[in-house]
C-alpha positions in Angstrom: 7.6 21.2 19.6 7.9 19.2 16.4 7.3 22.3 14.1 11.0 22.4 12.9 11.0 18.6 12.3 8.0 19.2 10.2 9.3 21.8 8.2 12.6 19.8 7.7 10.5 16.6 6.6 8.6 18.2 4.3 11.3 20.6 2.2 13.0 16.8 2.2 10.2 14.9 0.3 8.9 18.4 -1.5 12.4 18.5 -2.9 12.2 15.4 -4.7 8.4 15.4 -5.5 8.0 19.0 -6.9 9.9 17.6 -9.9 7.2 15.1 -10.7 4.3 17.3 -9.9 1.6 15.7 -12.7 3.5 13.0 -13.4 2.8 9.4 -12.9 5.5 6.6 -12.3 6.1 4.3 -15.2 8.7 1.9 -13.8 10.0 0.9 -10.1 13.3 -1.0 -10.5 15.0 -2.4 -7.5 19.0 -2.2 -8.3 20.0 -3.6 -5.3 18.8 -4.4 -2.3 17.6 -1.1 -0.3 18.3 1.0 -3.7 15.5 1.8 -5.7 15.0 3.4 -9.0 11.3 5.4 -9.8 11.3 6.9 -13.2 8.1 9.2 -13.9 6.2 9.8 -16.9 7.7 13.3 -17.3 11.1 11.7 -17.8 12.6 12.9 -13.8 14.3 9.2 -12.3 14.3 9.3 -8.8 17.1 6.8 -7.1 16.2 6.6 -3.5 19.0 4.8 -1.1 17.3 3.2 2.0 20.7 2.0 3.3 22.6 2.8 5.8 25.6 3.3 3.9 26.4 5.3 0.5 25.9 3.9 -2.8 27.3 5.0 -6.2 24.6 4.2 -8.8 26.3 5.5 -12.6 27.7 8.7 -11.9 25.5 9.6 -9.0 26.4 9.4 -5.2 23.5 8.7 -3.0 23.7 9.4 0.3 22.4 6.7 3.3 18.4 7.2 3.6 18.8 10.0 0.8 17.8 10.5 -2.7 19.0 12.0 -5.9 16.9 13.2 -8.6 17.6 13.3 -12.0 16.2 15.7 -14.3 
């Protein structure tokens, strides 16, 4: 029964992860409240958005309980 909601839940965090694959985090910076900024060793920042509502961080969009990578 939950083998679609697997799938789904894991192409979501693999799609984010595979870019740091080796990698360690070097810095964790909270930009806001619910908006947080990972930046890994191999130079990929990862802007998470735990919100409920979209935030515009630079010139990236983040959708509510999203991400955006940045390679």
């Amino acid at each position: 029964d939950y083998k679609d909601e697997i799938i789904n839940n894991y192409n979501f965090i693999n799609n984010a992860l595979k870019h740091t694959m080796g990698a360690s985090i070097i810095s964790r910076e909270v930009l806001e409240i619910g908006v947080v900024k990972n930046t890994y060793s191999n130079g990929v920042v990862i802007i998470v958005n735990y919100t409920t509502k979209a935030k515009t961080i630079g010139t990236h969009n983040v959708l509510p309980h999203n991400y955006e990578v940045i390679l």
